[in-house]
C-alpha positions in Angstrom: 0.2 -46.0 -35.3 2.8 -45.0 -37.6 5.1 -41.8 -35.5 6.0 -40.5 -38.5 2.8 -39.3 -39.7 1.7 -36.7 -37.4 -1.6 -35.4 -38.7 -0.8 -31.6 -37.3 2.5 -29.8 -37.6 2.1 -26.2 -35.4 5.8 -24.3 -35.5 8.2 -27.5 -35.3 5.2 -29.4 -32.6 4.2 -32.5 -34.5 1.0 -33.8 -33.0 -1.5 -36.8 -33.9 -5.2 -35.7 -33.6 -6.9 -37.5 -29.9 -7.8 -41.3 -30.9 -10.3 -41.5 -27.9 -12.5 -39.1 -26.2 -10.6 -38.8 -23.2 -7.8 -37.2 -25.4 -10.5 -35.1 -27.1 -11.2 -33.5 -23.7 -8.1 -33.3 -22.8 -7.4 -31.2 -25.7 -10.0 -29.3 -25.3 -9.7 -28.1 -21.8 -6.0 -27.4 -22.2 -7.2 -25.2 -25.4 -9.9 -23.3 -23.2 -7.2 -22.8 -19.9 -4.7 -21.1 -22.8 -7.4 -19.0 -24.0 -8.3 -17.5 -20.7 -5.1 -16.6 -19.7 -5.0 -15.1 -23.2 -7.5 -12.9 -22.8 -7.0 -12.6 -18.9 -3.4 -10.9 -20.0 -4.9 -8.7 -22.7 -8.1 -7.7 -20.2 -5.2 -6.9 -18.0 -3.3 -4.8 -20.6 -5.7 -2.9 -22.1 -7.5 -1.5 -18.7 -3.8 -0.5 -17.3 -5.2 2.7 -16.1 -7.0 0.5 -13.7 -4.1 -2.2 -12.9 -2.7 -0.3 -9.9 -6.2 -1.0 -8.2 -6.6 -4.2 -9.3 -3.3 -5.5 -8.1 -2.6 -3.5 -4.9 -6.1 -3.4 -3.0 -5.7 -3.6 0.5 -8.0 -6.5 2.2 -8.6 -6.3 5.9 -10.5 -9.1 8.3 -11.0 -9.9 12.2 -10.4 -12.9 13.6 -12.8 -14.2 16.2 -11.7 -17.3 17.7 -14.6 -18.6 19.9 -16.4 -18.8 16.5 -13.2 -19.6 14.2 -14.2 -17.3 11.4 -12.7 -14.3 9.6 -15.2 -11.7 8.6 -13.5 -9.5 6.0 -13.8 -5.6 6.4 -15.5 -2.9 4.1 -11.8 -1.2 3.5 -11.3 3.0 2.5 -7.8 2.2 2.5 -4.9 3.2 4.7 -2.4 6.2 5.0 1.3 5.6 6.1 3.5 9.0 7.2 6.4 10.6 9.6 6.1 12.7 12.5 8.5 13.5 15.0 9.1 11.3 18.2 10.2 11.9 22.1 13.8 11.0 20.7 13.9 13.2 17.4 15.4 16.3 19.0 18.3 14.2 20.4 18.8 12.9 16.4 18.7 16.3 15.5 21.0 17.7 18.6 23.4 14.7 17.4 23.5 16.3 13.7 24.0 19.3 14.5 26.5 18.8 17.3 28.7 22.5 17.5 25.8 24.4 14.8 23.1 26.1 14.8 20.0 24.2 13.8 18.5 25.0 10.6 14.6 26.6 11.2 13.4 23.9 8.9 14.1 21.0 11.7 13.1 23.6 14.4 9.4 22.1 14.2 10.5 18.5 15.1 12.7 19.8 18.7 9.5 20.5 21.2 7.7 16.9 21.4 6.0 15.9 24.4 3.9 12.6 24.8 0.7 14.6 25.4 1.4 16.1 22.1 1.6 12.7 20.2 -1.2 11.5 22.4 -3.2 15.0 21.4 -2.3 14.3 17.3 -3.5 10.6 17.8 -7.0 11.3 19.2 -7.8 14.2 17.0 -6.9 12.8 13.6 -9.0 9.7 14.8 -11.8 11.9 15.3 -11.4 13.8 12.0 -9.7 11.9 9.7 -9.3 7.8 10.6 -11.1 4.9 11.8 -8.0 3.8 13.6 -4.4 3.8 13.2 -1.1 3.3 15.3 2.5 4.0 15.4 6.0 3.0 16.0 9.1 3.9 16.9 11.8 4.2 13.6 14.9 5.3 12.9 16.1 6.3 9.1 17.2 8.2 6.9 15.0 10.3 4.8 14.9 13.3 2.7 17.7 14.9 5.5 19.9 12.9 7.8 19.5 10.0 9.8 16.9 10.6 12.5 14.0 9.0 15.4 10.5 9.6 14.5 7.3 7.9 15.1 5.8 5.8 11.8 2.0 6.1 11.6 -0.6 3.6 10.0 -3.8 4.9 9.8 -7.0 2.9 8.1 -8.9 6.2 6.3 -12.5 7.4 7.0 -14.6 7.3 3.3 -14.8 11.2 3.9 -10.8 11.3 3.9 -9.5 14.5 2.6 -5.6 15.0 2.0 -5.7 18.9 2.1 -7.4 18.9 5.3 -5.1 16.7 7.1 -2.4 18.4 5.9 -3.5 21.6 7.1 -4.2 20.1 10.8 -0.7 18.2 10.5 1.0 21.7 9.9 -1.6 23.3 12.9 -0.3 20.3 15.2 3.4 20.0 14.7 4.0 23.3 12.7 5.6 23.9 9.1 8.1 21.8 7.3 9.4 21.5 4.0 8.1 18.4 3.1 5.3 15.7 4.4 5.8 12.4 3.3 3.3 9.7 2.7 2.4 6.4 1.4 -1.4 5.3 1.0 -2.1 1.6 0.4 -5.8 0.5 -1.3 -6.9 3.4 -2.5 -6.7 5.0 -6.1 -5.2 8.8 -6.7 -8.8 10.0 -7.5 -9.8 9.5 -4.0 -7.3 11.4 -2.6 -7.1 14.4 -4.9 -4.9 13.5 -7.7 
């Protein structure tokens, strides 16, 4: 076969047409893989309101190991947030060593395990399936500071204001409540 003859010139490409069948199917699977991804990208692009949820879902599963399988969970998503910790008020103390403390960190100074324990069973009876927490230290919207980091997987009946009003009941009123939720889209949660 003569190389320079190409029977299909495509921007600069010079390519022969397949001489056996073999190369016909080649060609033609290569041709169906690009046009999936084609439309796969402009699916993609064109339902963007819809992306976030397509691409961060949250998946949950349990191992059992005297059968060796994973059985995936039905999943309402999962709620991540702040609340003060046995060691916050010594943060706090620490920042304001020689002030007065401002009244918007007043709410975080009188923690007692029975309170955490207290928050932790009541928002599982209202608001979660489960969740659990750990000790952090950061900084935030304020100053450095101890605090307990929650994980909570939500109930299907999940309602933001609610458990915003019982966080404020619990630990009192501050400024600001910050959360993260993972799995779930902004309808569900009052957006």
């Amino acid at each position: 076969m003569d190389k320079s003859n190409y029977d299909i010139d495509v921007l600069g490409f010079k390519l022969n047409y397949p001489q056996s069948w073999p190369g016909a199917l080649t060609g033609i699977l290569a041709l169906l893989i690009l046009s999936i991804l084609a439309f796969s990208i402009i699916y993609f692009v064109l339902s963007r309101e819809n992306l976030q949820e397509k691409v961060f879902s949250l998946i949950t599963g349990v191992y059992t190991q005297s059968t060796d399988e994973i059985e995936l969970k039905d999943n309402n998503g999962r709620i991540l947030f702040w609340t003060p910790s046995l060691n916050t008020k010594q943060s706090i103390l620490k920042f304001y060593e020689g002030k007065s403390i401002a009244e918007t960190d007043k709410w975080q100074l009188n923690v007692t395990q029975g309170k955490i324990d207290t928050f932790g069973i009541e928002a599982r009876k209202r608001f979660f399936h489960g969740w659990r927490y750990n000790e952090v230290r950061g900084y935030g919207s304020t100053f450095m500071k101890e605090g307990l980091w929650w994980s909570a997987t939500l109930r299907s009946d999940f309602d933001i204001d609610k458990f915003i009003e019982f966080y404020y009941q619990h630990w009192g009123e501050s400024e600001r409540i910050y959360f993260e939720f993972i799995g779930i889209n902004s309808q569900r949660i009052g957006d």
